[in-house]
N, C-alpha and C positions, 0 to 999 in steps of 0.2 A: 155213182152220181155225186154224191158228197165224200171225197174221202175223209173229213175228218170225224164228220156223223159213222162211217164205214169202224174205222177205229176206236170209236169211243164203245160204239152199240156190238160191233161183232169180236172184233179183239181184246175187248174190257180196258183199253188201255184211257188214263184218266186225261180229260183233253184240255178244263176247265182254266178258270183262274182261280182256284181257289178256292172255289162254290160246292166241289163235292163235297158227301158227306163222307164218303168211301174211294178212298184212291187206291187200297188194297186189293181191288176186284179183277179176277180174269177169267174170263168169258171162254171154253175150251170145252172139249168133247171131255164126259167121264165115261169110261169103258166099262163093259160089264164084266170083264176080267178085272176093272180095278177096286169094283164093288165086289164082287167076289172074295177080297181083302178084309174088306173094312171089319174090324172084328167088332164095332159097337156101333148101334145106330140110335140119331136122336128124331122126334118126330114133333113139331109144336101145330098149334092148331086157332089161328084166329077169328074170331064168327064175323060172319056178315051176312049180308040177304041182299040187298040193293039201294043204293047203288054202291055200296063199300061190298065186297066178294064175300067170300067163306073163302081161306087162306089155309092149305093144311103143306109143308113142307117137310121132306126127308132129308137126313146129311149125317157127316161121317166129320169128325171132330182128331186131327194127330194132334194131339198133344206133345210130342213131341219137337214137332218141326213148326208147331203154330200153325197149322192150316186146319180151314174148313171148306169141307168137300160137299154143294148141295146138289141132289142128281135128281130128285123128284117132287114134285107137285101135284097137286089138283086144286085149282082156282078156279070159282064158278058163282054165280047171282041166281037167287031164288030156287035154293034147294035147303028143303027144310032137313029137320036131324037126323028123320030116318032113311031120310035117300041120300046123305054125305054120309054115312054110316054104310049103307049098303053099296056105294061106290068105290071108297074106301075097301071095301073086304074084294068085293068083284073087279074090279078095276087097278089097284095097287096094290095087291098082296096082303093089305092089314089084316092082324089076327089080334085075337083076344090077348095074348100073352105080348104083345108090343107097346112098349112104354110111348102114351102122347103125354105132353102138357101143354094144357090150352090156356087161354084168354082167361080167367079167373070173373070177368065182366058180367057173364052169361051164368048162372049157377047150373038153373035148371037145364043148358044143351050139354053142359058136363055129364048133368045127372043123366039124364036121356039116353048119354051114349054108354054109361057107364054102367046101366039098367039093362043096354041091350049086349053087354060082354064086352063093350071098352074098356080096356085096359088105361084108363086116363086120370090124368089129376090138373086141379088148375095150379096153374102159376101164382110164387108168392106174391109179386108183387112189391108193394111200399115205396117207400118216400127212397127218391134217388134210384130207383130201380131203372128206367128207364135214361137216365141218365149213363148208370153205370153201366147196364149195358148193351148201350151202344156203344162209348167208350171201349167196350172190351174186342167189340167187332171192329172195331176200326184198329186198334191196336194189333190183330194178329197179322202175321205174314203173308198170308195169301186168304182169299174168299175166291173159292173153284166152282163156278157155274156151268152147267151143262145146260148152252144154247136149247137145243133139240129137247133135250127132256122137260127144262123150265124156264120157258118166255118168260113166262110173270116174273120171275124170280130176278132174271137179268135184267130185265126192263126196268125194276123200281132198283135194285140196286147199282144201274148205271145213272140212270137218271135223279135220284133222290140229292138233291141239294138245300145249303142252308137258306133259309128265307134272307130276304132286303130289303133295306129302310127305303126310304123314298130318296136317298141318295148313293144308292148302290150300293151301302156297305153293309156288310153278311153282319145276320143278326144271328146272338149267340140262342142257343138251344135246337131243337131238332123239329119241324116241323110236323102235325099230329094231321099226315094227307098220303097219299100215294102210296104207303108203307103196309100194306097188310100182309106181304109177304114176310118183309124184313121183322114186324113184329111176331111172325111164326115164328121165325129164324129163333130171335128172342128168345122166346118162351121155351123152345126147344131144348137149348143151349143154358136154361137157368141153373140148372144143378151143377153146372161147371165152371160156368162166371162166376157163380155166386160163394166158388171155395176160395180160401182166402190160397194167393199165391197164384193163382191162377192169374 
């Protein structure tokens, strides 16, 4: 119906003027033969209840080649800790011994999960964190979304753009709306952003 909506939203490819945040992103099947691969997984964890989600995202990080590979989710409104805990383990495979890092916001859903054999820590945080990185996600070579496995995922990261002024021109810094996946991603990925050289 729209092909340039068609290409932006299913093919990942960046259609904009400008305005995204993420021109790196492609939208493509991950295989379970290619997850089958991945020798280390990262897991972050954003809280929400309604109407901002609970945000927990899976992905697979080459260091190498610069890419990041995200193939699972579960985004969801009005599920308290112990049922994003028990969904998690029934529903994605989560086990006690699988490293998250969540939202640092929330002390006590850390502690909660952490009480019921989450293997989790919050995120450091601080001044410039958020800045930097995004910076590091927009800097890699490819962001690999698997359509099918994670709408949420693809969806805020095609669509997530800079804010503008009242005369259309992109205002600098990152808009704190739409992103609860993308701040998974985040948090996931902070132990690796955060070494220097990286």
């Amino acid at each position: 119906v729209n092909p340039r909506a068609y290409i932006h939203e299913y093919l990942g490819e960046p259609i904009g003027d400008g305005g995204n945040v993420f021109e790196n992103v492609k939208v493509q099947p991950i295989t379970d033969e290619q997850i089958a691969t991945f020798d280390r997984i990262y897991m972050g964890i954003d809280w929400g209840w309604y109407p901002d989600p609970f945000a927990w995202t899976k992905m697979y990080f080459d260091s190498a080649r610069r890419d990041l590979y995200i193939f699972d989710e579960y985004v969801v409104n009005k599920q308290g800790n112990q049922e994003v805990w028990t969904a998690l383990q029934e529903k994605k495979g989560v086990t006690g011994s699988d490293p998250i890092t969540a939202d640092s916001a929330e002390p006590k859903s850390v502690s909660d999960l952490r009480n019921w054999g989450c293997n989790i820590r919050p995120a450091e945080k601080g001044a410039g964190s958020v800045d930097y990185s995004m910076k590091w996600l927009q800097s890699l070579n490819h962001i690999y979304i698997d359509l099918a496995r994670c709408p949420a995922c693809a969806e805020e990261f095609l669509t997530y753009e800079y804010e503008r002024n009242k005369d259309d021109e992109i205002i600098s810094g990152y808009p704190d709306k739409n992103n609860h996946c993308i701040d998974s991603v985040r948090y996931a990925m902070e132990k690796v952003w955060r070494k220097r050289g990286q």
